[in-house]
Each structure stands twice: as structure tokens, then as C-alpha cells.
N, C-alpha and C positions, 0 to 999 in steps of 0.2 A: 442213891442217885443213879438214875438210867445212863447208861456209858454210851455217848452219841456216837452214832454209826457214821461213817465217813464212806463216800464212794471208792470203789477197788479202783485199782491204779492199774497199768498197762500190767506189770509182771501178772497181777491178779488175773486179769481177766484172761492170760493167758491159762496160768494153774488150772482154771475152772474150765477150760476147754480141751487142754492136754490130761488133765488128774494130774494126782501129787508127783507123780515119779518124772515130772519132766524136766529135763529134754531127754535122760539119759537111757531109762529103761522102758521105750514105748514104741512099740513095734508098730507098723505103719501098717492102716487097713486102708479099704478103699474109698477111694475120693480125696486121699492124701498121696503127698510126696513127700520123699525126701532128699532133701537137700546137702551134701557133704561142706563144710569148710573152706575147701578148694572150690566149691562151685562158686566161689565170687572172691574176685581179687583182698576183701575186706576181711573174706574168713567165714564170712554166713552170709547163705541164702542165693535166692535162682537169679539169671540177668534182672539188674534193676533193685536187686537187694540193697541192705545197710550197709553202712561204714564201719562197721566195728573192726578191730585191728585183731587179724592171723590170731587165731590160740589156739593150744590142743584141743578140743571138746569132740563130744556125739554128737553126730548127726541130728539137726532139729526138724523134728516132724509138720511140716506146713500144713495146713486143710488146704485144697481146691477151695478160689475165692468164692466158687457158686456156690459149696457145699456150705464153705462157712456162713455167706450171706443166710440160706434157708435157715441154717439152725439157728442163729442169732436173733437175726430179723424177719425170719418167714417168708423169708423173700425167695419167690420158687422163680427162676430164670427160666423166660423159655429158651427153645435150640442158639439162637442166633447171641441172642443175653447171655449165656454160657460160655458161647467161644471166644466172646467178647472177656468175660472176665476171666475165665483162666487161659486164656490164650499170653503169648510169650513175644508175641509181636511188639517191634521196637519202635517202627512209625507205621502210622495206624492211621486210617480215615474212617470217619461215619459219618455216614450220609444217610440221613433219616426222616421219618415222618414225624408229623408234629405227635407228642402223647406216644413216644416209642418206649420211652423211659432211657434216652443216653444219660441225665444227670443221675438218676438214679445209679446206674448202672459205673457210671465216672465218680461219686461219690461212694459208694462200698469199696470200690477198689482201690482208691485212696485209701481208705479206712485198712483197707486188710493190709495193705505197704506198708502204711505205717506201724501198726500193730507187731507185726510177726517181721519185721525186719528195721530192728534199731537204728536210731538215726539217719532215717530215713530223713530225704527232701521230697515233699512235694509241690507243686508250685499249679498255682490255678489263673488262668487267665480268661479273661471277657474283654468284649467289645467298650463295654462299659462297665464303670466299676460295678455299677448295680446286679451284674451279671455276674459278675465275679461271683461277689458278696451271696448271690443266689444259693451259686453251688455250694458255696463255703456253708450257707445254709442248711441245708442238705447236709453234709457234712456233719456239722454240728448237732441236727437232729437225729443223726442216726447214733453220734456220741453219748446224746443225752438217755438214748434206747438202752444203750450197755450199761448206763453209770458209770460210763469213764471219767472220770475227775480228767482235765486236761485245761490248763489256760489259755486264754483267747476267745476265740467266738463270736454270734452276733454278725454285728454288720463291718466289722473292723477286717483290717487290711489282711491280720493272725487267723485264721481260722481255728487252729489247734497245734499247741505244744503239749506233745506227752510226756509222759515222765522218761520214757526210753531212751527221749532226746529224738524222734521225730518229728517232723514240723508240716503242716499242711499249709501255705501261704498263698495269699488270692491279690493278684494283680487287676490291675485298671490296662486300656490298650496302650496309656503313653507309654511310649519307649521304656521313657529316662526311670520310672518308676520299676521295669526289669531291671535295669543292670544291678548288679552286687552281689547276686545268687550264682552259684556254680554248684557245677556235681550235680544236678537233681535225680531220683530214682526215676521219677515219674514228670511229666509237664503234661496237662491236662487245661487244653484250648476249647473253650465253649464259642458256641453258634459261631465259626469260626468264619462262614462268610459275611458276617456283616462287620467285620473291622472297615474300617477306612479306608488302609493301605497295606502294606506287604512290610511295615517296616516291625508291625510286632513278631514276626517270624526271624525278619533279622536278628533281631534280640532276643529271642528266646533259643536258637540255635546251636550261637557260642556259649551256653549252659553246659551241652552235652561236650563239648571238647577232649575235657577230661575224662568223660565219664563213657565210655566206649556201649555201655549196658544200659544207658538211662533209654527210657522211653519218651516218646510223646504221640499223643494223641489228640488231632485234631476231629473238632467234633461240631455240625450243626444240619440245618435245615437249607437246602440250596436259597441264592438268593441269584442275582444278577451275572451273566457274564463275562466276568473281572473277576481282579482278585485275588492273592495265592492260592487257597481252598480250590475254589473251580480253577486254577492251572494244574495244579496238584491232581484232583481229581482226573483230567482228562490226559496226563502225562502217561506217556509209553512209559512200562516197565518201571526202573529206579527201586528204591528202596519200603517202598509205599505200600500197605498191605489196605484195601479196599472193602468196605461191606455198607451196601445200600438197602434201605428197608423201607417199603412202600406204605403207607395205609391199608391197601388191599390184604398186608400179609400177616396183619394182627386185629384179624376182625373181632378178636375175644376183648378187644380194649378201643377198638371203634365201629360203631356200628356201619354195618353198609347201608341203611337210611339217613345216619348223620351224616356219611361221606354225600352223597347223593344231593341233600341240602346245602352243603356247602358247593359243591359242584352247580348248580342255582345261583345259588347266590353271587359267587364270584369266582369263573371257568379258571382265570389267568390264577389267582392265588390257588383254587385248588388244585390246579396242575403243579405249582412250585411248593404249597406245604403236605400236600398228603402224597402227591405223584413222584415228587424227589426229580423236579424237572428243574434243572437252570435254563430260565428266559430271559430273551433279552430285553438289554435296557430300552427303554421308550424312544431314550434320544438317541439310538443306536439307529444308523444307516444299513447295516446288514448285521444278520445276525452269524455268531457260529457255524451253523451247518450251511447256509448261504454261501458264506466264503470257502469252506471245505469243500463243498460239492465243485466249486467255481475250478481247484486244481487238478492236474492230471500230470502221469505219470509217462503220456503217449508224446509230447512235445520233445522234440529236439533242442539239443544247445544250440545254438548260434557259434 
């Protein structure tokens, strides 16, 4: 009788990418780091790593998340894609064109989190559940790419629990449906301007508390004048690391004649999804730059 083959587990897939001697005896080439012990209050891994508790060991050899996305998944990042994924940045904005590839891009690195740094949390949020679900999708199909056995998936709330004991989970915008999660590694906020209100930032905030090293990344397509995202975005200074990508600057994945036709068709949305423009609301009396220009620094106080 044929001995039925079972998908490799996270340790596995790790063995097949470090070779048998790992962690201990695998000297670090390029496009890798490494990580000591101490470099995270847990014991392993860079800001944002697992939870695992203090032990003696070797240093364990991480890939760069772009290096490993290509060899895995053949996924070649461009320049901007790259800094994105191995960048170390804790709060993050992307401002982007439509077809830039954020999800993508927010999907492998979820994936490599959780992989190469044990119980790990990741936590995914959308506007609506469906959005969620999207990424989680994503997610799930880049799982299914590796034969990683992990439970969850689909269209459910789990996207993936590893055997490591990381967790990938995709929230809806209500509040009340965040609370209960703390420590996360990563929080990863889809099309982050079309929430409703500012209250799912509330709640997704006090996550980090504890967690001095978690990240979040807020991520979408401009939409209207409101909003944390657009205050976020236009905010002096803070803690905020910024990177806006226009349609114009990935002609290899939009044409400049489909930009063109869509610019026809309709000026006002191709300014705000391929230009990375917030415009204002309709029922808006003035807009942003209306009221800015309006101030001055040359009046006297009274």
C-alpha cells in the first residue's frame, strides 16, 4: 500500500529552505540576516518577531522577505516592493495606485512573520469583512503555493494557524469585533481610507501597548478628504513613515493607453485611483488646499 503523503508543516518548510543543519551550523550569505536572541525581548528574531521565551540557541538565519518571496513564489519585487518588504518600519503608510500590488505585497509578509518567527500574531483588517476576507485570501493562496498544512482559511474570520503557533486573523471594521487581541507582530490595515470613522484605529492601537516592536501598516487607494488615513497622511512629522506610488511609475503593469482611457472616461476618479489624489467631498464647501491657502503667518495677534 502507497504511504499517503501529507503536506510539510512550518518546521519543514523551514528545513527545505535553511538545509538540514539548521539553525545552528549555517553561515549567513547575501540577501539574509541574522538575527541574535537578544535581538527581541522573546529570545528570536528582528522588531516584530515571535514570542518564544529567552533560551540559549544560535543565532537563526532569516532570508530578506523579497529574497524569500522570489524563491518561493517567483515573485520578483520591484525597487519600491522591496523596501516595502524588508523594510523595519513600525508605522507605515501606503498610498497607492490601483493594481500596485499592496495586497500582494501585505500578504507574503504576513506569511514570512509568521513562518520564520514563532507565534507570531498577525491581525488583518478591512473596511468591510469582505475586504478582510480578501487579503486573508491572498494569504491563504500563497499557503496553498508552499503546501503548508495550516488550519483555517477561506472566507472565515482564521485565515491561518500554523503549527508554530502563529496566527494570521482578519477582522471586519466593527470595533467590538477587534477587541481581545493584544501583542500583535504585525497589524495590517487594507484600503484604509474607506472605513467610516476613525474608531477602527482606536481599537486596533491599544494592541501595540504591550508590544513596543509590533507594527502596523496602514494601506490603500486615496478616497475623500476625511478620515484618519488622509490626516495621517498629511500630518507633519510623527512617527509615520510614508511611500506614495502613482500609476505613471509602474508602466510595466499599466499601460499609458489604459491610463489615458480611463482619464476619458472619468478625470475625477482617475485623478484619485491611478494619481494618488484626495479630493474633495461633493458636499464639501471648501476644499483642503482652499482653506490652507486661506491662512497666513503675516497677521498679528490682537
Amino acid at each position: 500500500m502507497r504511504k499517503k503523503q501529507t503536506k510539510p508543516n512550518t518546521a519543514l518548510l523551514q528545513r527545505a529552505y535553511w538545509g538540514e543543519s539548521h539553525p545552528a551550523a549555517h553561515q549567513p550569505g547575501e540577501g539574509h540576516r541574522v538575527f541574535p536572541p537578544s535581538a527581541h525581548p522573546g529570545g528570536h528574531g528582528p522588531p516584530g518577531g515571535g514570542g518564544h521565551p529567552a533560551v540559549a540557541a544560535p543565532p537563526l538565519e532569516v532570508p530578506l522577505c523579497s529574497r524569500w518571496a522570489a524563491e518561493a513564489f517567483g515573485f520578483l519585487a520591484d525597487e519600491v516592493q522591496r523596501a516595502v518588504l524588508d523594510g523595519q518600519h513600525l508605522r507605515l503608510i501606503l498610498l497607492t495606485s490601483r493594481q500596485w500590488g499592496k495586497s500582494v505585497v501585505a500578504a507574503l509578509r504576513a506569511i514570512w512573520q509568521a513562518i520564520f518567527f514563532p507565534r507570531s500574531l498577525i491581525v488583518v483588517a478591512g473596511p468591510v469583512e469582505d475586504q478582510a476576507c480578501e487579503l486573508n485570501l491572498k494569504i491563504y493562496h500563497f499557503l496553498e503555493q508552499l503546501g503548508c498544512k495550516v488550519h483555517g482559511g477561506g472566507r472565515g474570520k482564521l485565515a491561518a494557524y500554523f503549527p508554530n503557533g502563529s496566527r494570521i486573523v482578519g477582522l471586519s471594521e466593527v470595533p467590538d469585533h477587534v477587541r481581545g487581541y493584544s501583542a500583535p507582530a504585525l497589524i495590517l490595515v487594507d484600503e484604509a481610507s474607506f472605513f467610516k470613522g476613525d474608531e477602527i484605529l482606536a481599537s486596533l492601537m491599544p494592541m501595540l501597548a504591550t508590544r513596543p516592536d509590533g507594527a502596523i501598516w496602514l494601506m490603500s487607494t486615496p478616497k475623500q478628504q476625511t478620515g484618519f488615513f488622509y490626516n495621517l497622511w498629511h500630518q507633519d512629522g510623527g512617527p509615520w513613515h510614508r511611500i506614495r506610488v502613482t500609476a505613471s511609475e509602474i508602466p510595466d503593469r499599466i499601460s499609458p493607453a489604459f491610463l489615458a482611457e480611463e482619464q476619458r472616461r472619468d478625470p475625477l476618479m482617475y485623478r484619485r485611483e491611478y494619481c494618488c489624489e484626495f479630493l474633495a467631498d461633493d458636499a464639501a464647501l471648501f476644499s483642503r488646499e482652499a482653506l490652507t491657502a486661506l491662512l497666513s503667518d503675516e497677521v498679528e495677534p490682537l
